[in-house]
C-alpha positions in Angstrom: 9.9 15.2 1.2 9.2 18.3 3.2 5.6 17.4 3.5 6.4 14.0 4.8 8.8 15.2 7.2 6.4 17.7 8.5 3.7 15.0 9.1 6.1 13.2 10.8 7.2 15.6 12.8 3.3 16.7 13.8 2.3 13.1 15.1 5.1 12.8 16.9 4.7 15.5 18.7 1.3 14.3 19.1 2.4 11.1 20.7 1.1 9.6 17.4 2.4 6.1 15.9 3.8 6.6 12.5 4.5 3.5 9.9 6.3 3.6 6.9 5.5 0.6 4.7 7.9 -0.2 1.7 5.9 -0.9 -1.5 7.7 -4.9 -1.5 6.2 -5.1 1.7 2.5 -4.3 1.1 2.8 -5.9 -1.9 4.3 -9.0 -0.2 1.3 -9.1 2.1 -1.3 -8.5 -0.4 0.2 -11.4 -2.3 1.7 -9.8 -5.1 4.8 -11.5 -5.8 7.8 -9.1 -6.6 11.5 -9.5 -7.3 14.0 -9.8 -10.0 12.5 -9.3 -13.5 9.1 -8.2 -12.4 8.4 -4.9 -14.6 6.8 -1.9 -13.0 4.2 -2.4 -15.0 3.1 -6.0 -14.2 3.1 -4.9 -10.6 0.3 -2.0 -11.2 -1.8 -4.2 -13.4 -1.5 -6.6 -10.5 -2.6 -3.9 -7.5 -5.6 -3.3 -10.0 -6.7 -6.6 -10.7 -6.7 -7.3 -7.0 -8.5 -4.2 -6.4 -11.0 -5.3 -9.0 -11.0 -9.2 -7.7 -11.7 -7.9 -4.1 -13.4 -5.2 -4.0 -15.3 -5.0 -7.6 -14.3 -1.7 -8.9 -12.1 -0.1 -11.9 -9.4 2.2 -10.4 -5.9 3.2 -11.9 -3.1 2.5 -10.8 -2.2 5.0 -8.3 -5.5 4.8 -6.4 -5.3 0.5 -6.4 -1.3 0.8 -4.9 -3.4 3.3 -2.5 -6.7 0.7 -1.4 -3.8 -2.0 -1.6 -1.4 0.0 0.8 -4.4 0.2 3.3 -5.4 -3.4 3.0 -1.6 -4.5 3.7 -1.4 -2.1 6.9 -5.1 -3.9 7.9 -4.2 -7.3 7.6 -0.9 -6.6 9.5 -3.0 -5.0 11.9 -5.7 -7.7 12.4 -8.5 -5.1 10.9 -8.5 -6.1 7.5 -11.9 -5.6 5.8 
């Protein structure tokens, strides 16, 4: 948490923009579906499989949530790849 704050605090004093994306959000816009009954684990095999489907490579789960997290903030952002 310290980390975060710290990076925070060094783009704003940068004049940086920082966003904070919520993981229903990028998940939302990457078109995985979330909500009430939805195990944790459904929703990584799902970042993965889209990872796979999209850009044809085998990552865990960690790194897909990552790529996915970046996609989301790129199609938001009218970049996305």
């Amino acid at each position: 948490m310290y980390l975060q704050a710290s990076i925070v605090l060094m783009f704003h004093q940068k004049k940086q923009k920082v966003e904070f994306y919520t993981a229903s959000h990028w998940r939302k816009l990457c078109g995985i579906k979330t909500g009430g009954g939805i195990k944790r684990e459904t929703l990584k095999k799902a970042s993965i499989q889209l990872i796979k489907e999209k850009y044809n490579v085998d990552v865990n789960d960690d790194i897909a949530d990552s790529i996915c997290l970046g996609y989301a903030y790129a199609l938001e952002n009218g970049s996305a790849f």
